[in-house]
C-alpha positions as CSV (number, residue, x, y, z in Angstrom):
1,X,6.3,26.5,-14.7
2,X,4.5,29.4,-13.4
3,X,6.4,31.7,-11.6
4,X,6.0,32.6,-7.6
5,X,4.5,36.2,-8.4
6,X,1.9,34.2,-11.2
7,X,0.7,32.0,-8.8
8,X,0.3,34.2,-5.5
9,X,-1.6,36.6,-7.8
10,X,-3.8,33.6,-8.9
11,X,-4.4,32.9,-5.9
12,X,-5.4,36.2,-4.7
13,X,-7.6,36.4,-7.5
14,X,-9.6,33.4,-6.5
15,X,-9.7,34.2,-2.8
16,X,-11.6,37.2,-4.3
17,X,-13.8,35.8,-6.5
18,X,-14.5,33.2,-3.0
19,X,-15.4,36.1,-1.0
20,X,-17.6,37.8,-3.0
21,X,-19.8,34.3,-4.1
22,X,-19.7,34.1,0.0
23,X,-21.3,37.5,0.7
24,X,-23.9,37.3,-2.3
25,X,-24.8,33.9,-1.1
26,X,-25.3,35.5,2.6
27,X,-27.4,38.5,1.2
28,X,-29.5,36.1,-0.1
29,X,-30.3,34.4,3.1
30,X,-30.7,37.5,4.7
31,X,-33.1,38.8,2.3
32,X,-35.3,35.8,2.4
33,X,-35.4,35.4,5.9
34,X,-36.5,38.9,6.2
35,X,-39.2,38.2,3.4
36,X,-40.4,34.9,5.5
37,X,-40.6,37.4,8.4
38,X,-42.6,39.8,7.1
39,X,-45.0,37.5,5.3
40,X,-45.9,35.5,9.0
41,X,-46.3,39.0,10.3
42,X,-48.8,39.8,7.8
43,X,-50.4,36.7,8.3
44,X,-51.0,36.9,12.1
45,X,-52.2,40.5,10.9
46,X,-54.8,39.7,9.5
47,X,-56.0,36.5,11.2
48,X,-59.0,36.4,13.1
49,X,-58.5,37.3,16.9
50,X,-62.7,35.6,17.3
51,X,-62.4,33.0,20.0
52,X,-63.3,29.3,18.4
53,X,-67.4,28.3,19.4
54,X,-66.0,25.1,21.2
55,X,-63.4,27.5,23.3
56,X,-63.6,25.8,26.6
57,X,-62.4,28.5,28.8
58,X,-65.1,30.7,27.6
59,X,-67.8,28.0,28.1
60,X,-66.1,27.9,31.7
61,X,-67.0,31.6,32.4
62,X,-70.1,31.3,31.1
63,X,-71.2,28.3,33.4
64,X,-69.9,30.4,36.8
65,X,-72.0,33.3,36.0
């Protein structure tokens, strides 16, 4: 039989070890939602802001003047 102080510092020791898999696994998620974030930015960066040729709003404009 193990005795009390054994097993409540077994214990400790795998709350520990719980808490620290828990944070790395939370970093991660955090890092790659920041990575998601910046790679959409990038890509609404760069897009092209040209209106498309069957745009009907602009065809709208263009019949009224």
């Amino acid at each position: 039989m193990s005795l009390p102080t054994e097993r409540y510092i077994n214990n400790l020791k795998n709350n520990v070890i719980l808490t620290i898999e828990l944070l790395w696994r939370k970093s991660m998620k955090t890092q790659l939602l920041i990575t998601l974030l910046l790679v959409v930015g990038l890509l609404s960066a760069c897009s092209e802001m040209n209106p498309h040729p069957m745009d009907m709003s602009l065809a709208v404009q263009n019949a009224k003047t």
